[in-house]
N, C-alpha and C positions, 0 to 999 in steps of 0.2 A: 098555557103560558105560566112560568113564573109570576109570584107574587111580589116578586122585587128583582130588579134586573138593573144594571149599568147601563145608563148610557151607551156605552162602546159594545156593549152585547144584544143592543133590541134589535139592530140590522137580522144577525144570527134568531132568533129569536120568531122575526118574522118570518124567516124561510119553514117556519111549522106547517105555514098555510096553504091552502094551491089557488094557484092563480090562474088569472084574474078574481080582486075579490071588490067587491065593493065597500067603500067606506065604513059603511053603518055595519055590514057585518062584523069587520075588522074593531071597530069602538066595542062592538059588543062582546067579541073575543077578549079585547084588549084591558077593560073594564075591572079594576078592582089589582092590577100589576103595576107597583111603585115602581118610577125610574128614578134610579140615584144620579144625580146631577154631581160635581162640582162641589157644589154649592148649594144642600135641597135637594127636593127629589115634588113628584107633579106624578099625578095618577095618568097610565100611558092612554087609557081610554078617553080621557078629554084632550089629550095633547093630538091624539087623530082625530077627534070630532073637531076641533079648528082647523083643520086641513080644511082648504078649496079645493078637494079633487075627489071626485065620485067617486073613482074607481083607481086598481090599483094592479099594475101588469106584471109586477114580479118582487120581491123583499126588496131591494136594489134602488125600486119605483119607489116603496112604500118611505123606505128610508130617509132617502132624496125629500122626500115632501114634508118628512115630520121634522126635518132642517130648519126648515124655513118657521115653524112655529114653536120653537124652544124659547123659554124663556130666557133671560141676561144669566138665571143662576148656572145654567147647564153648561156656560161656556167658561174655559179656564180653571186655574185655580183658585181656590177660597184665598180672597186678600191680592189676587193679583192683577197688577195694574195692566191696562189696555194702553198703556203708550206712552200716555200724554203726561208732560212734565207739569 
């Protein structure tokens, strides 16, 4: 893996792999490749070790799950407002 990768590119990224992988292998591939956020960037190997999901059935899968544990900085733009007046 890259040692620094976008956001909008770890999907792609991930398809390196063959699946099914599990977690822990996948942190330990992942380990040491900044994702540039937004806003920030979070080493991608802790951002899949907080994943709840063992295993992982295709990039697609993997993706989907690393969603759900990004930080506030990964989403939007730098400075931009979420709605609310």
């Amino acid at each position: 893996m890259t040692s620094e990768v976008h956001l909008s590119r770890v999907e792609d990224e991930f398809r390196d792999y063959a699946y099914p992988v599990a977690r822990e292998n996948l942190v330990e591939s992942c380990t040491g490749t900044t994702v540039l956020f937004a806003d920030g960037d979070a080493d991608l190997g802790d951002l899949v070790a907080d994943i709840d999901q063992e295993r992982f059935e295709s990039a697609e899968d993997a993706f989907a799950a690393l969603q759900n544990v990004l930080p506030i900085e990964a989403l939007g733009e730098p400075g931009q407002s979420d709605g609310d007046a």
